[in-house]
C-alpha positions as CSV (number, residue, x, y, z in Angstrom):
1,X,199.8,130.3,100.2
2,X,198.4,131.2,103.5
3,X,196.3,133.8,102.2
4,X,194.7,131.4,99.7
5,X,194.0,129.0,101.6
6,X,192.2,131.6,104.6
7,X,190.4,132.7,101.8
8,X,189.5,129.1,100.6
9,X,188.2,128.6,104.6
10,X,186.0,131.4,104.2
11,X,184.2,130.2,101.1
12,X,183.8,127.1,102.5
13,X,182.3,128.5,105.4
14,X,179.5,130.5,103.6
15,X,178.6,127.5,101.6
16,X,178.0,125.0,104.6
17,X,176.1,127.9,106.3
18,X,173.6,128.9,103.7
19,X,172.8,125.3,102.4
20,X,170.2,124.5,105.0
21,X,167.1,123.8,102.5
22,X,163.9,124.6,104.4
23,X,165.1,125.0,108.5
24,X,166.3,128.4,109.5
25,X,168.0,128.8,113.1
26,X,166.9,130.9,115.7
27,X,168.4,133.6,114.3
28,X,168.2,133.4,110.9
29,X,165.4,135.3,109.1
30,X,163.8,134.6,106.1
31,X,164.1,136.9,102.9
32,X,161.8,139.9,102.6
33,X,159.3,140.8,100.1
34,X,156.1,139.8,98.5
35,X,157.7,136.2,97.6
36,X,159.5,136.2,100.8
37,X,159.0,131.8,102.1
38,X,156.1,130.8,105.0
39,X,157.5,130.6,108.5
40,X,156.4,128.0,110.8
41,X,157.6,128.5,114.4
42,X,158.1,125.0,116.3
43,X,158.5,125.7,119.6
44,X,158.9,123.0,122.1
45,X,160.2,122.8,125.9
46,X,162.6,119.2,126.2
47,X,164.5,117.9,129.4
48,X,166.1,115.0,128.0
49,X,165.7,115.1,124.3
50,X,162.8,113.7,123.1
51,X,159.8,116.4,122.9
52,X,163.6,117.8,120.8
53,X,163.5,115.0,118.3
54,X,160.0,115.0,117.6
55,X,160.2,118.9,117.0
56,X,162.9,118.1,114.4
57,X,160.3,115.4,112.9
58,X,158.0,118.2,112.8
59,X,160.4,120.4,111.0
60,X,160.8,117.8,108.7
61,X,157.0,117.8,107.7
62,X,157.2,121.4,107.3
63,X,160.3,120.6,104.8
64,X,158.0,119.0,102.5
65,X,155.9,121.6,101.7
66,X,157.9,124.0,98.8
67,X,157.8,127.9,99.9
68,X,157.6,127.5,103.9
69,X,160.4,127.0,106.2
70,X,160.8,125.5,109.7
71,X,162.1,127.4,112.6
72,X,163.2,125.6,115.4
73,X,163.9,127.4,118.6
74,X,163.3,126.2,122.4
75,X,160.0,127.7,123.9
76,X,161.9,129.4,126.6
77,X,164.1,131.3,123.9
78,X,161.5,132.6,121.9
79,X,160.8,136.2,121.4
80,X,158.1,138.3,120.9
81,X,159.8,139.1,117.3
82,X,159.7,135.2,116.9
83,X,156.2,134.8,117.6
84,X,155.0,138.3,115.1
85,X,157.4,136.6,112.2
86,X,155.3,133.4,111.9
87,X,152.6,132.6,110.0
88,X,152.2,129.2,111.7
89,X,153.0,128.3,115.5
90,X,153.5,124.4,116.5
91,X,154.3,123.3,120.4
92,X,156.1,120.9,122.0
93,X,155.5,119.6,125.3
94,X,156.7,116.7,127.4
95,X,153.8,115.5,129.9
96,X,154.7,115.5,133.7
97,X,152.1,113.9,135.9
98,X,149.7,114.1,133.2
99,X,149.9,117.7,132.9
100,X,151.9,120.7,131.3
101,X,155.3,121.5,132.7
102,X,155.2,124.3,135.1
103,X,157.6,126.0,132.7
104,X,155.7,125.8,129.5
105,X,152.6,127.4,130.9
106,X,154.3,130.0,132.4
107,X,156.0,130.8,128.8
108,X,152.5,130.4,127.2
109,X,151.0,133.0,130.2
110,X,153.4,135.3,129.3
111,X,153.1,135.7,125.5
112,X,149.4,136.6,125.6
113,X,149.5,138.5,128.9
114,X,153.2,140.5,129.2
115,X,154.3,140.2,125.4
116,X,150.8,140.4,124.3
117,X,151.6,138.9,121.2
118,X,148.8,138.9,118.9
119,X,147.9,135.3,117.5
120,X,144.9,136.2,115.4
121,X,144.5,133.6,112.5
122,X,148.0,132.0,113.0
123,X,147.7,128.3,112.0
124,X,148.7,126.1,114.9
125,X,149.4,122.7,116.0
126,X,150.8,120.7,118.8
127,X,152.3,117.6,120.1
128,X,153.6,116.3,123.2
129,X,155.7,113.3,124.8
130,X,155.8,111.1,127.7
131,X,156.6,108.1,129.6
132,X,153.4,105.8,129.6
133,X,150.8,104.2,127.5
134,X,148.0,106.2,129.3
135,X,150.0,109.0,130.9
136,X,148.0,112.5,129.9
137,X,150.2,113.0,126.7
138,X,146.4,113.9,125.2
139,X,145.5,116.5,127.6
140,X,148.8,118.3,127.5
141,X,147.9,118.4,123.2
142,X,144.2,119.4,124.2
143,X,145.5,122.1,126.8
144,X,147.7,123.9,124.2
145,X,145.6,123.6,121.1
146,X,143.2,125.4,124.0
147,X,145.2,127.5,124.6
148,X,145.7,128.6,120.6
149,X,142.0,128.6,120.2
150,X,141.8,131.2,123.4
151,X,144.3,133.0,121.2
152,X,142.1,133.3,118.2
153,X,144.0,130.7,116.0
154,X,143.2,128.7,113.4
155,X,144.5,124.7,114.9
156,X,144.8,121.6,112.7
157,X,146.2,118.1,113.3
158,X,148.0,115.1,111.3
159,X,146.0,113.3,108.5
160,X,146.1,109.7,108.4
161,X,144.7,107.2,105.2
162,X,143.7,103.8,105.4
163,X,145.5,101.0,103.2
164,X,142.9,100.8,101.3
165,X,143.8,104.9,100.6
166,X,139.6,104.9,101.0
167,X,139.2,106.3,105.0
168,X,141.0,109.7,105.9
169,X,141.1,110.8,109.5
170,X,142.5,113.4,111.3
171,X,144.2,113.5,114.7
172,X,144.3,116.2,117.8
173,X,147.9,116.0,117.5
174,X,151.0,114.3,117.1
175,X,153.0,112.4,120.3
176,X,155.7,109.9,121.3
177,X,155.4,107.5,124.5
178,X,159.1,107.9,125.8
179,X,159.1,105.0,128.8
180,X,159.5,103.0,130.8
181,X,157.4,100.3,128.1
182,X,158.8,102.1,125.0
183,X,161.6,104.1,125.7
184,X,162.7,106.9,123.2
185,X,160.8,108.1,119.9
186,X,159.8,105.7,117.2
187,X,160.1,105.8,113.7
188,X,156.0,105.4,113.2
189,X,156.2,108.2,116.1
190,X,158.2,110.8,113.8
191,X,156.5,109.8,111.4
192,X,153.7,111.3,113.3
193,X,155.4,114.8,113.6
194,X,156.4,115.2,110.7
195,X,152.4,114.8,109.4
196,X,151.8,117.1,112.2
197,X,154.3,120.0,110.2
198,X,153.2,119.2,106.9
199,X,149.6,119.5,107.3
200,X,150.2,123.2,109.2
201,X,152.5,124.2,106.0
202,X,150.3,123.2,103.9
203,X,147.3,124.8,105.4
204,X,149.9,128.2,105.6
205,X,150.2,127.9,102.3
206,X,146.5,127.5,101.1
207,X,145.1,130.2,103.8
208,X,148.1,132.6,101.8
209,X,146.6,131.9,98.4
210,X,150.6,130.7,97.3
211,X,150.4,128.4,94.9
């Protein structure tokens, strides 16, 4: 009776850890082969959760789109294998004193300059948090969409459409104001993200010819 019901554990197991539709851990790779799925890299820094929960936002943009997956993995824990692997890259960033965390830019410095990662015609996008109606969330999105453009990739934001489905826009990137006025992420906020991920799986997919 034991027996069958360690075995019964183990099959349980394997089910609840292979049904993850669409997000792959950090170490969980995605299948070989000519029809192996897109991988999208989100990569975010996050102190007290909330550049976290707009990543998973993102990741759930990237959900949307049939053949690509979302990787989720903290900016400090990525690796230069990480970074090859992807065919899209989107960061996260919190905004401290209107500006990129110290950490972030030395992670950023150190793919192009120690890993010397090659980001050639990688589709990227960003999006960033902070406290503040007015508090540099926009030029911490501006700095690291520079920085993938110094890289040599290929950037896109969220699309927006009117209510009269008439105007379409596009945006730099995605963010989240986190407090004092407005404290945590919003639903229109994720909402967003996860425009940010699907437009960057989408444009994956086109760039790949996959139908």
């Amino acid at each position: 009776m034991r027996r069958q019901t360690g075995l019964l554990g183990i099959v349980l197991c394997t089910v609840v850890t292979v049904w993850v539709p669409g997000l792959l851990q950090a170490d969980e790779t995605p299948k070989a082969g000519p029809g192996k799925s897109l991988r999208v890299l989100i990569a975010y820094h996050s102190r007290r959760g909330n550049t976290e929960k707009m990543a998973v936002g993102v990741s759930e943009g990237v959900r949307k789109v049939a053949g690509v997956v979302a990787v989720l993995k903290k900016v400090q824990e990525v690796s230069k294998e990480d970074l090859e692997a992807a065919d899209a890259l989107i960061l996260g960033s919190p905004t401290y004193y209107a500006n990129i965390p110290g950490i972030m830019k030395t992670v950023l410095d150190d793919w192009a300059w120690k890993m010397k990662v090659d980001f050639t015609d990688k589709v990227g996008g960003a999006f960033s948090t902070g406290g503040g109606q007015v508090g540099g969330k926009e030029h911490v999105i501006v700095s690291l969409v520079l920085f993938m453009l110094s890289n040599r990739m290929v950037v896109a934001g969220p699309l927006y459409q009117g209510r009269d489905e008439k105007d379409i826009w596009g945006e730099p990137g995605a963010s989240a104001m986190t407090g004092p006025l407005d404290e945590g992420v919003s639903e229109a906020e994720l909402d967003s993200g996860r425009r940010l991920g699907e437009r960057v799986a989408a444009l994956v997919k086109k760039f790949k010819g996959r139908p």
